[in-house]
N, C-alpha and C positions, 0 to 999 in steps of 0.2 A: 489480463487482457491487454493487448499492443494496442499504442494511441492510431494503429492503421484503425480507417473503418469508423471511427469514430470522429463528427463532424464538431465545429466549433472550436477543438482545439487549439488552432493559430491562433482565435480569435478574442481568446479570452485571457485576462491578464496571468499569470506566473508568481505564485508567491516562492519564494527561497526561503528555505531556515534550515542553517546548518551551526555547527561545534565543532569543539575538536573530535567528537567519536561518529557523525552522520553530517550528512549535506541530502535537502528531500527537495523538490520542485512538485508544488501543488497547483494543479489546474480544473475546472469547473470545465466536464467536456458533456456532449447529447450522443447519445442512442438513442438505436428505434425506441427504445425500452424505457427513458427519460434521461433524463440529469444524472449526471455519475461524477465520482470526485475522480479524478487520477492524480496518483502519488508515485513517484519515479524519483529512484537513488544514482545519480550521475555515476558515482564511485561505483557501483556493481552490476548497474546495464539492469536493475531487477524494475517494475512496474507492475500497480493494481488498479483496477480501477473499482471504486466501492457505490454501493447503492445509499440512500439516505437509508435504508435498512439496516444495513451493514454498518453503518457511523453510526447510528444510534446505539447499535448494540455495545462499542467500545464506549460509551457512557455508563454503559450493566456493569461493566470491568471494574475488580478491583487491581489497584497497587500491584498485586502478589501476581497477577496472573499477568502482568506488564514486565515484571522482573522474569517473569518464567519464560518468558519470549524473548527478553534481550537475551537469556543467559543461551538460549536453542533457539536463535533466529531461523535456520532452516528447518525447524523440525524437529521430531525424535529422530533420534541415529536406528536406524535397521541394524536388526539383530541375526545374525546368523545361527538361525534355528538346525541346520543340518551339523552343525559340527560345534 
């Protein structure tokens, strides 16, 4: 979700935490729909914005399935099934 459309984001302070392999800018912004975190990577222009749902759920998460995401940060790779 683009921080367009979404109110309070000017307004709310910016945390920063980066390394040498990421840089992430975290902000507390509103929707119709409530409070939502958004997390946006300078370096790749990519953004989400997460529900308190959604953050909880990365508490469920083990280790393994943290390593399985850095290793396929975009995904699975598509298979070409026709050939």
């Amino acid at each position: 979700m683009s921080a367009e459309g979404l109110s309070g984001a000017a307004d709310e302070p910016v945390i920063e935490l980066g390394n040498e392999f990421a840089e992430v800018r975290i902000r507390k912004v509103r929707t119709r729909n409530g409070a939502r975190l958004l997390i946006s990577s300078p370096r790749s222009g990519r953004e989400v914005s997460l529900c308190p749902l959604a953050l909880e759920a990365l508490t469920w998460q083990t280790e393994e399935v943290f390593s399985a995401m850095i290793g396929n940060p975009y995904g699975p790779l598509e298979v070409d099934r026709d050939g």
